[in-house]
C-alpha positions in Angstrom: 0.0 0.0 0.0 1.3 3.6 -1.3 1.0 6.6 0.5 -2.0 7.8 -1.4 -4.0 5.0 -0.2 -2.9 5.7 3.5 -3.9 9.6 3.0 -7.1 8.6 1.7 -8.0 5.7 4.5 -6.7 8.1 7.3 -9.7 10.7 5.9 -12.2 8.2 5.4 -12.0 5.3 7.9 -12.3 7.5 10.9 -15.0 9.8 9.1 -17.5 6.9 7.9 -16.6 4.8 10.9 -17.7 7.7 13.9 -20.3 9.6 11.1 -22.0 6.2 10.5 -22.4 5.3 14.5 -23.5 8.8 14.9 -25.9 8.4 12.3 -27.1 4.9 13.6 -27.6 6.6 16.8 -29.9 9.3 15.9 -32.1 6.9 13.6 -32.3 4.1 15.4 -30.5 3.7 19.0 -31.9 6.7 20.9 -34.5 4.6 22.7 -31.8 2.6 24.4 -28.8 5.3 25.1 -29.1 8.0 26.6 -27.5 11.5 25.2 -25.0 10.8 28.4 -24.2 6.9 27.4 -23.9 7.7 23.5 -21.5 10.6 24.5 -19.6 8.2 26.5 -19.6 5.4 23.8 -18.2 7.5 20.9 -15.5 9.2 23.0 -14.5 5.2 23.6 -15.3 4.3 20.2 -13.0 7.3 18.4 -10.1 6.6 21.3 -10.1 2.8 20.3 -10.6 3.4 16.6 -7.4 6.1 16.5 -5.5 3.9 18.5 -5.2 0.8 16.3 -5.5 3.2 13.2 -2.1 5.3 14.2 -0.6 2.0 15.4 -1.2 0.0 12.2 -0.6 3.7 10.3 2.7 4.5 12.0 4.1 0.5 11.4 3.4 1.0 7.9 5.1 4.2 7.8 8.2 2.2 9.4 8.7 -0.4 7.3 8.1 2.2 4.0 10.6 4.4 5.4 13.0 1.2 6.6 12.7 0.0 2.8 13.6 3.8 1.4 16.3 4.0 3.2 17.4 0.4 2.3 16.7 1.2 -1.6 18.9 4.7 -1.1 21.6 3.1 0.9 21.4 0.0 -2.2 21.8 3.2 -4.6 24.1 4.9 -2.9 26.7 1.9 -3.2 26.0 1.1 -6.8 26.8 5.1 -7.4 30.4 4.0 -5.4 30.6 1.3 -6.9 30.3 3.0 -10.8 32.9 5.6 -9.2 35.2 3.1 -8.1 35.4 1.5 -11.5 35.6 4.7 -13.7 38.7 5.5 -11.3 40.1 2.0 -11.9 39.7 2.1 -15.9 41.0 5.9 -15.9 44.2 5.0 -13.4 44.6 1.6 -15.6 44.3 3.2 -18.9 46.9 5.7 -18.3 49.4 3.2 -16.5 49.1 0.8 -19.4 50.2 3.4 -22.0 52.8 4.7 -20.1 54.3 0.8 -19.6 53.7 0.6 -23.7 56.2 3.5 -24.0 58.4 2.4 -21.3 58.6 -0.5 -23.1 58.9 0.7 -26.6 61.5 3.3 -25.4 63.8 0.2 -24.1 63.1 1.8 -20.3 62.7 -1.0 -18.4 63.2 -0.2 -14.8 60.5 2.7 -15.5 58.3 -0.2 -17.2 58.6 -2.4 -13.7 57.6 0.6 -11.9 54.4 0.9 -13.5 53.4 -2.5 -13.5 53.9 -2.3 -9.5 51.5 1.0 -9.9 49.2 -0.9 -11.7 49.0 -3.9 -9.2 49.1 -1.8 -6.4 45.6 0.3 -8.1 44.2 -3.2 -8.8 44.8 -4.9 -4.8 43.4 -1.4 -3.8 40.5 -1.5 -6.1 39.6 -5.3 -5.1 39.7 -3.8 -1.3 37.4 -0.7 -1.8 34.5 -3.0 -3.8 34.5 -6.0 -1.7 34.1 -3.5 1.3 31.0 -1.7 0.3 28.2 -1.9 3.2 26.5 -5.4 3.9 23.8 -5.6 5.8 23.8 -6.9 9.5 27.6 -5.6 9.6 28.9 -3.2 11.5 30.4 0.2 10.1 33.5 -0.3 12.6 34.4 -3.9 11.2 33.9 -3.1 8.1 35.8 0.2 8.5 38.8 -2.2 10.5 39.0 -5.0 8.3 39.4 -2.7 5.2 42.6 -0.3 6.9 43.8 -3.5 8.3 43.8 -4.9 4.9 45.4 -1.7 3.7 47.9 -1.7 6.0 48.8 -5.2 4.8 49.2 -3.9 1.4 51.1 -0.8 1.4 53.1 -1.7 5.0 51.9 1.7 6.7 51.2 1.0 9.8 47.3 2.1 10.9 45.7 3.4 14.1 42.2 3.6 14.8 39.8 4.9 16.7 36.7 4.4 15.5 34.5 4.1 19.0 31.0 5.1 18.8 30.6 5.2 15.2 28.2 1.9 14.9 24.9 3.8 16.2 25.1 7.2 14.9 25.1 7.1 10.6 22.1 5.8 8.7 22.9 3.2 6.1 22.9 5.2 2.7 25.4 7.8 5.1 27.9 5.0 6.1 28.7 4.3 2.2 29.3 8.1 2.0 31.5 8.1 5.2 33.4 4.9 4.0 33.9 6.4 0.7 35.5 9.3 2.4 38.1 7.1 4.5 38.6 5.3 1.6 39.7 8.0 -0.6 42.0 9.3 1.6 43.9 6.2 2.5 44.3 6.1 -1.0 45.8 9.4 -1.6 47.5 8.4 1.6 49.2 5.1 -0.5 49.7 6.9 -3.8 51.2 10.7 -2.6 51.9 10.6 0.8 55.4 8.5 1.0 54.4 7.6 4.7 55.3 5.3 7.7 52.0 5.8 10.0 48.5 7.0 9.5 45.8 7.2 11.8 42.1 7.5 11.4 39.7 9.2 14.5 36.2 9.5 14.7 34.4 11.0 18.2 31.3 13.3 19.3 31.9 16.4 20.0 28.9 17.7 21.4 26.1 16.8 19.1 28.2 16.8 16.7 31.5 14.6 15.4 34.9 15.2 14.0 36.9 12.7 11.6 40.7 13.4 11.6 43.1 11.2 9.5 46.4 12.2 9.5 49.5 10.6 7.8 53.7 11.7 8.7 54.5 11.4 4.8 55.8 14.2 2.9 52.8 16.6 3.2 51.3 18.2 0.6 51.0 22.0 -1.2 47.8 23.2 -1.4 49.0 25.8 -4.3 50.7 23.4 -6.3 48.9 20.1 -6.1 50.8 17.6 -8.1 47.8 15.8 -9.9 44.6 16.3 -11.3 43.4 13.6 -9.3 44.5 15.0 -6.5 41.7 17.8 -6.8 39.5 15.4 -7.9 39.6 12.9 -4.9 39.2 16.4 -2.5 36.6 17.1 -4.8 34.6 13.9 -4.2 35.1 13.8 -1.0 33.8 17.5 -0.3 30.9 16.7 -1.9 30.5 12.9 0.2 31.3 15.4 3.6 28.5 17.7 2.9 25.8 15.0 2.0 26.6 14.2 5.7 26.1 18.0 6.9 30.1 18.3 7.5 32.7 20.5 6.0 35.8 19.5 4.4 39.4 20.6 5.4 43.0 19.1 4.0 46.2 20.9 5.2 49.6 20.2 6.3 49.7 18.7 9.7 51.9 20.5 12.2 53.2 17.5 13.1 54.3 17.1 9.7 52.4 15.3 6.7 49.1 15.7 5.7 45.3 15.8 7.9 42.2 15.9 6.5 39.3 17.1 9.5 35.6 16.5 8.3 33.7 18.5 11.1 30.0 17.9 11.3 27.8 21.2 10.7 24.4 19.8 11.5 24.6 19.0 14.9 23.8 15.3 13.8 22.8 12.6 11.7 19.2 13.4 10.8 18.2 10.6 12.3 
């Protein structure tokens, strides 16, 4: 049942269910209630009646909105998932042509190093897609067993904090928060030259920070190296303010690179 039908039974049930009694009343019941008892009665019948109406009303409601949100958070990963593999193809592309002219040119050392770039893109690929949401798993393992994995991979060593996190995003927001981590422990693997990184997440009031910092080689907001540099801050601006939270990468002053995504809305929306 769609909405229109539940705006059209929540006008007419109650009206044709208390008019008719009232109606009944008047024609036919008066000789055996009093204006007193029939008073009494329809103040019973209309509490009873709105009582199981909003309850069966309000679970319907539920499980609408619990299969919206399911559908958006379903949508939301097929959109990561289409991002993912554009990246993939466009990083792949450009690696494989620059290994055909390594390889035509005689340079073979510069050859090697791409094919390590490209096996490194394609382990890190594999990671992000197979780590989308699931359902019935929680946002921390999900979110440990992927930077685990990534440490594994590039040898940069990983802490975490990640406490809280489980209760406070809606499903279609976790794929937008993932995709944020994700991103940036990729830039982190690709640009940052690093031996540590380390990923935060807490309330601060009703509110929440995320803070992951790196001790690589920092970066120059003036003179970013790459395209997809801007791109990746790009995308994950726009993933921070879907969540109501701004967007900040600068040096650290501990040396390397942080990225702070500061919550605006006060929370979730939930």
């Amino acid at each position: 049942m769609n909405y229109r039908w539940l705006k059209i039974l929540t006008v007419l049930l109650p009206t044709i269910t208390i008019g008719g009694f009232e109606y009944a009343r008047h024609e036919f019941l008066l000789p055996y209630f009093t204006m007193d008892q029939g008073n009494v009665m329809i103040t019973i019948m209309t509490f009873i009646l709105a009582f199981i109406f909003s309850v069966w009303v309000f679970r319907k409601i539920e499980r609408m909105s619990a299969q919206l949100a399911k559908e958006e958070a379903k949508h939301a990963v097929y959109q990561e998932r289409e991002r993912l593999a554009r990246e993939l193809h466009d990083n792949i592309a450009q690696a494989i042509f620059f290994l055909h002219v390594k390889v035509n040119q005689g340079k073979l050392d510069e050859a090697k190093s791409a094919v390590s770039e490209i096996d490194g893109q394609l382990r890190q690929a594999i990671f992000n897609l197979r780590s989308n949401p699931e359902e019935g798993v929680l946002l921390s393992e999900r979110l440990g067993k992927w930077l685990h994995e990534w440490s594994l991979l590039t040898g940069i060593e990983v802490k975490q904090n990640l406490q809280g996190i489980d209760k406070y995003f809606r499903e279609n927001e976790q794929v937008a928060f993932f995709s944020i981590v994700q991103e940036a422990f990729t830039n982190i693997r690709k640009h940052a030259d690093a031996s540590h990184a380390e990923v935060s997440w807490e309330m601060i009031g009703t509110g929440w920070h995320l803070l992951i910092r790196d001790n690589g080689v920092g970066i120059d907001l003036d003179h970013t190296t790459s395209s997809k540099q801007h791109w990746g801050q790009s995308m994950m601006r726009e993933r921070a303010l879907s969540l109501g939270a701004t967007f900040e990468i600068k040096p650290s002053e501990l040396g390397g690179t942080e990225i702070l995504v500061k919550s605006f809305k006060g929370e979730s929306g939930k």
